[in-house]
MARBA-3410 file (N, C-alpha, C, O; in Angstrom, 1 decimal):
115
31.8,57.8,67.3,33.0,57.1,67.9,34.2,57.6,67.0,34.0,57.6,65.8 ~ 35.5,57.9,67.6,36.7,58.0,66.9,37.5,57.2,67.7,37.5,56.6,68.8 ~ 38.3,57.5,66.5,39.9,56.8,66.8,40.7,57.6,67.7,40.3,58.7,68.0 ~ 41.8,56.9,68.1,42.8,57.7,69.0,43.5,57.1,68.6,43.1,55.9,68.4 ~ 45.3,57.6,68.0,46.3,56.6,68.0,47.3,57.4,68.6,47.4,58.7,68.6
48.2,56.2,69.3,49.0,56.5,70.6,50.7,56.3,69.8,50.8,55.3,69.0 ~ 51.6,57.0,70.0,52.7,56.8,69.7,53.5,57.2,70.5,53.5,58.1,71.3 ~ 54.4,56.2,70.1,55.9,56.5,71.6,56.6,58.1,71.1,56.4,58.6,70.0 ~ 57.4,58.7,72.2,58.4,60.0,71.4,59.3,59.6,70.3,59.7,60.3,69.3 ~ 59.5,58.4,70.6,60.6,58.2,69.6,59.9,57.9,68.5,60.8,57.4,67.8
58.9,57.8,67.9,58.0,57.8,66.9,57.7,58.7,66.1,57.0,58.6,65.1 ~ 58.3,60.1,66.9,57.8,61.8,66.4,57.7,61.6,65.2,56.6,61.8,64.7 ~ 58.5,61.4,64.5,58.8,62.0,63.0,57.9,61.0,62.2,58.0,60.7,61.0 ~ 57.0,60.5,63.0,56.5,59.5,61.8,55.0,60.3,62.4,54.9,60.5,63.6 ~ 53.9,60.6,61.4,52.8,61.2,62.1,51.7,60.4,62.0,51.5,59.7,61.1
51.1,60.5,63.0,50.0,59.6,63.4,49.3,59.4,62.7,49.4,60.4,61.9 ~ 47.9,58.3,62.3,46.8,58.4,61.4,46.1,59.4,62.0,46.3,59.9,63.1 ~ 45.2,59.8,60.7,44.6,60.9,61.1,43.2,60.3,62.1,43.2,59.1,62.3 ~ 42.1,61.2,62.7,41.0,60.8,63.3,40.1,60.0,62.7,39.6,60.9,61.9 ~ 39.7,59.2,62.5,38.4,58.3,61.7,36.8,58.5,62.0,36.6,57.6,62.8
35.8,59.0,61.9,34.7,59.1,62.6,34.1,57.6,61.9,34.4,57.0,60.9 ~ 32.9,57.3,63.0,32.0,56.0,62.3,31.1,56.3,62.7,30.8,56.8,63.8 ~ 30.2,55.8,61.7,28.9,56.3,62.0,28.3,54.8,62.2,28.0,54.0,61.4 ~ 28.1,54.8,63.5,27.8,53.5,64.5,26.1,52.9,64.1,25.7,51.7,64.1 ~ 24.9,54.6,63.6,23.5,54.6,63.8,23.0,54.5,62.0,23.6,54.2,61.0
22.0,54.8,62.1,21.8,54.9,60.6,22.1,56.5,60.1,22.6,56.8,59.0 ~ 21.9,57.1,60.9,21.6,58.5,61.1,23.4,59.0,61.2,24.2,58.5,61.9 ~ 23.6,59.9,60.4,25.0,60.5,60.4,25.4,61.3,61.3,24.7,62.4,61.3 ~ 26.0,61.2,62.1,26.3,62.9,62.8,26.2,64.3,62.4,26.6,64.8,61.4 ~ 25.5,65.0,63.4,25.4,66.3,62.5,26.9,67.2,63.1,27.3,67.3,64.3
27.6,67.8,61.6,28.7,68.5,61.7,28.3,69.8,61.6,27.7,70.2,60.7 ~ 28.7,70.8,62.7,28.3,72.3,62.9,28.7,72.9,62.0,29.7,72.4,61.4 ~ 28.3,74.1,61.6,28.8,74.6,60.4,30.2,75.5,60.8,30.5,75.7,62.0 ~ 30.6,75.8,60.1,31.7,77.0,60.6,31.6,77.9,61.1,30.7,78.6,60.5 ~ 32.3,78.6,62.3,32.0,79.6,62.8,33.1,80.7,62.1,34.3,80.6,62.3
32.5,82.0,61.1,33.2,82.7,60.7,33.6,83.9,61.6,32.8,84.5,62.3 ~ 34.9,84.2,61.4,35.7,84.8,62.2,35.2,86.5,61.6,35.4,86.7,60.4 ~ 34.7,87.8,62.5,34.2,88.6,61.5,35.7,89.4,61.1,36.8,89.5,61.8 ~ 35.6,89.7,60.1,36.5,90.6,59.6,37.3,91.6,60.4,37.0,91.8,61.5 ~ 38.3,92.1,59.9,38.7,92.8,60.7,38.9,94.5,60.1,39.6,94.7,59.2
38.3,95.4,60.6,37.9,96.9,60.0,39.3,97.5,60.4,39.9,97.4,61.5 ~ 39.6,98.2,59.3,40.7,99.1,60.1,40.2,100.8,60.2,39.2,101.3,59.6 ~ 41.1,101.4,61.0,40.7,102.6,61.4,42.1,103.2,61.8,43.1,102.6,62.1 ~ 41.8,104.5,61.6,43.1,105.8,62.0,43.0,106.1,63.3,41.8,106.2,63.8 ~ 44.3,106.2,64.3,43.9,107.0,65.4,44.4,108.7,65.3,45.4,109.3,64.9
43.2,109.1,65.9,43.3,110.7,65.3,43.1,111.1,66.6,41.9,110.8,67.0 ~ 43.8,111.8,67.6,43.8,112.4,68.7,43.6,113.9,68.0,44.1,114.2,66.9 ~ 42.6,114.8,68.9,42.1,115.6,68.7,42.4,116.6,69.2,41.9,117.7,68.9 ~ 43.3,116.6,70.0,43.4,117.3,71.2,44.7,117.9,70.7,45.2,116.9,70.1 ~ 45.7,119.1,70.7,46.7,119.4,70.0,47.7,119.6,71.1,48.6,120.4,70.8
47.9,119.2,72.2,48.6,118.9,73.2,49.2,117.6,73.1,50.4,117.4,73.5 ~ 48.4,116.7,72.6,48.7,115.4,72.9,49.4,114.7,71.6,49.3,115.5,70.7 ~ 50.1,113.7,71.2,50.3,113.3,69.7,49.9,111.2,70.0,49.8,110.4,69.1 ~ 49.8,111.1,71.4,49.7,109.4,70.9,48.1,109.0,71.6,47.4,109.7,72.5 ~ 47.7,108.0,71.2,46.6,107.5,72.1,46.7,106.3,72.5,47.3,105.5,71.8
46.1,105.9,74.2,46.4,105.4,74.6,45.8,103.7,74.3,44.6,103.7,74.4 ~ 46.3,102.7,74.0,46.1,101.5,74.1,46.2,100.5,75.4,47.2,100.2,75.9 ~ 45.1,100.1,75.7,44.7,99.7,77.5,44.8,98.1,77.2,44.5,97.4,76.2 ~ 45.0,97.7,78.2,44.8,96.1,78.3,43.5,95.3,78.6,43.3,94.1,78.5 ~ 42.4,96.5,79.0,41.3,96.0,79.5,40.2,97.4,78.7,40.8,98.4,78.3
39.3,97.3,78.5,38.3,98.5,78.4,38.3,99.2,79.7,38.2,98.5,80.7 ~ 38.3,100.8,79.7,38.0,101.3,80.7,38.8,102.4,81.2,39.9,101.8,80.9 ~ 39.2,103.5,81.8,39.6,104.2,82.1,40.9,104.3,82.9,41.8,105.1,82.8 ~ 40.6,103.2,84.1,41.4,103.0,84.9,42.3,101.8,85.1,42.8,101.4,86.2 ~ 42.3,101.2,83.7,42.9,99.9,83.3,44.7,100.1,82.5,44.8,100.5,81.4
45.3,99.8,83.1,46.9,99.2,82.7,46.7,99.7,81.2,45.9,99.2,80.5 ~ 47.8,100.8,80.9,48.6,101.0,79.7,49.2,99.5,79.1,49.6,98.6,79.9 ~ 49.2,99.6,77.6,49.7,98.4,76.8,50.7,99.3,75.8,51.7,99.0,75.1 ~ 50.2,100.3,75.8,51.5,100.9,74.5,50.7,102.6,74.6,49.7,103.1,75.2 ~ 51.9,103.3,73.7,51.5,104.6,73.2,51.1,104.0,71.7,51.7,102.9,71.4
49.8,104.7,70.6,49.9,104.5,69.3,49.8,105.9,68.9,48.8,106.6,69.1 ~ 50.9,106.3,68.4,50.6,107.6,67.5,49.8,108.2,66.7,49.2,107.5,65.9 ~ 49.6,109.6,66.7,48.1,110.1,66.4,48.5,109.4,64.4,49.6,109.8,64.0 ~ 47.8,108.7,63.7,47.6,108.6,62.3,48.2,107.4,62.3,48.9,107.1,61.3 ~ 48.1,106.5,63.1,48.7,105.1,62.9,47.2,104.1,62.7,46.1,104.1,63.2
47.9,103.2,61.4,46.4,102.3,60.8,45.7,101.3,61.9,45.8,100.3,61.2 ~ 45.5,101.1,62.4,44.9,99.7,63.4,44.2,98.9,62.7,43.8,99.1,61.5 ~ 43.8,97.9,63.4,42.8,96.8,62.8,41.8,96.5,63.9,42.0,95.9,65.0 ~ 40.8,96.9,63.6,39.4,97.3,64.6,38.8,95.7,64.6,38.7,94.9,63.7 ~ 38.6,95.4,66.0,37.7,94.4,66.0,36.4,94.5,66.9,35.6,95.4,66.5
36.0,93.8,68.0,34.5,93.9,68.8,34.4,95.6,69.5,35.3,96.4,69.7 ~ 33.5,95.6,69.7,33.1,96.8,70.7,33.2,96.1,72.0,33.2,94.9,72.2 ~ 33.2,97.1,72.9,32.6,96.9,74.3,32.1,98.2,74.7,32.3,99.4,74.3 ~ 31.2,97.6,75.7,31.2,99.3,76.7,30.9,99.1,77.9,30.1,98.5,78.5 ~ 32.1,100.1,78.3,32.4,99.8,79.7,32.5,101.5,80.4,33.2,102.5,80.2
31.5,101.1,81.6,31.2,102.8,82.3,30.2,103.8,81.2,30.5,105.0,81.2 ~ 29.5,103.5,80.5,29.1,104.2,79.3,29.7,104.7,78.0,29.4,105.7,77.4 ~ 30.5,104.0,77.8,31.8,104.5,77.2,32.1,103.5,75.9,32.0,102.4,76.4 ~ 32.5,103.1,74.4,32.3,102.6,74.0,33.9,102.4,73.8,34.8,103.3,73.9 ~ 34.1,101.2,73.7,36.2,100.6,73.7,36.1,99.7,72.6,35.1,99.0,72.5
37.1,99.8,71.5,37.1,98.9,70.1,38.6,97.9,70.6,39.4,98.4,71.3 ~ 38.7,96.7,70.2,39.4,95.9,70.8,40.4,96.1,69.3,40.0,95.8,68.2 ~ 41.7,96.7,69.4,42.7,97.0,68.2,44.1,95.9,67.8,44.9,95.5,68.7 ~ 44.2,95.8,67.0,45.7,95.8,67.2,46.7,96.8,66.3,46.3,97.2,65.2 ~ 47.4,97.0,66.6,48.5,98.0,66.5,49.8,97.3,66.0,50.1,96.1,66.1
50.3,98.4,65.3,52.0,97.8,65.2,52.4,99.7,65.3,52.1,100.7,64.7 ~ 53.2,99.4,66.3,53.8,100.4,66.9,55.6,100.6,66.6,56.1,99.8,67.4 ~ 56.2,101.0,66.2,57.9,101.2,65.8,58.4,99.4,65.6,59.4,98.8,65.9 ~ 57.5,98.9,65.0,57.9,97.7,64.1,57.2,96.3,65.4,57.2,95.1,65.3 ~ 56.7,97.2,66.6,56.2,95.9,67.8,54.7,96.1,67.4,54.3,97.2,67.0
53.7,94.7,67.7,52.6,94.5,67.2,52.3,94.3,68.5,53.1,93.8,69.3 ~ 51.0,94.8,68.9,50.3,95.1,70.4,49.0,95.2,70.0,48.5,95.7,69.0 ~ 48.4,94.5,71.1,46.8,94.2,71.4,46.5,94.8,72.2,47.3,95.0,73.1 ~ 44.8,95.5,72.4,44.1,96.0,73.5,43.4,96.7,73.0,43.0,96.6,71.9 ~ 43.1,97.6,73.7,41.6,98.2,73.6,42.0,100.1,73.6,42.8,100.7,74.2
41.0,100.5,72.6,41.1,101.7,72.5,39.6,102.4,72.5,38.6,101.9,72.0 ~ 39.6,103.9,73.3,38.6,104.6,72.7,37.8,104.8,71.8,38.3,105.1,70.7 ~ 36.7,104.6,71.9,36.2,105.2,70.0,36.6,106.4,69.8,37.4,106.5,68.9 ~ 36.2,107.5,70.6,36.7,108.5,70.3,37.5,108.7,69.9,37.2,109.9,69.5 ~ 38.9,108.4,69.4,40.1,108.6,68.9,40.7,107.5,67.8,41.9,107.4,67.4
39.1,106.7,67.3,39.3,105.8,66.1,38.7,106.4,64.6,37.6,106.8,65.0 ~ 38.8,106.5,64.1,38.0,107.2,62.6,37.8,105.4,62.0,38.7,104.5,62.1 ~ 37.0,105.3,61.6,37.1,104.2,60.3,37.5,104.4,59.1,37.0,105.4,58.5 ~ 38.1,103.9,58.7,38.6,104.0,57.3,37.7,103.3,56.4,37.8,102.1,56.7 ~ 37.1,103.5,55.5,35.9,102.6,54.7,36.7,101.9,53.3,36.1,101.2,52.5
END
């Protein structure tokens, strides 16, 4: 069982008690442990191809999914989950591109890990 406490707007500035739990049984509640957030890897994007200088950052995994940014070939990311989508393996990145910070999904192909 917890608490709820209710306050008017005009009360803002004053902050509510915090939640109270009670333990009603003999038996305590069991509290889940923390769910850790995994790290985040970073990696270079290294376009291979000597025609090209940026790689593409998608909104979705997949080929035929909506541009989110250009990232230029040697820019650091921060690597998070895989996917694979169409047989194809997509790292979910974020980017800081000419000082803007952008989310989505990139190639493996065109990620190096940095160890």
């Amino acid at each position: 069982m917890s608490f709820v406490a209710v306050w008017k707007r005009s009360e803002a500035d004053v902050l509510p008690p915090a939640p109270v739990s009670m333990v009603v049984s003999g038996n305590a509640p069991e509290v889940p442990a923390p769910v850790e957030r995994p790290r985040m890897r970073k990696a270079v994007v290294n376009i291979r191809r000597p025609d090209l200088k940026n790689g593409v950052l998608r909104t979705l995994p997949g080929l035929d999914t909506p541009r989110a940014a250009f990232v230029p070939h040697g820019t650091l990311v921060d690597v998070g989950r895989a996917k694979t989508e169409a047989g194809q393996t997509w790292y979910h990145v974020r980017a800081v591109v000419n000082g803007v910070a952008y989310e989505g999904w990139m190639h493996a192909d065109i990620l190096d890990p940095v160890p």
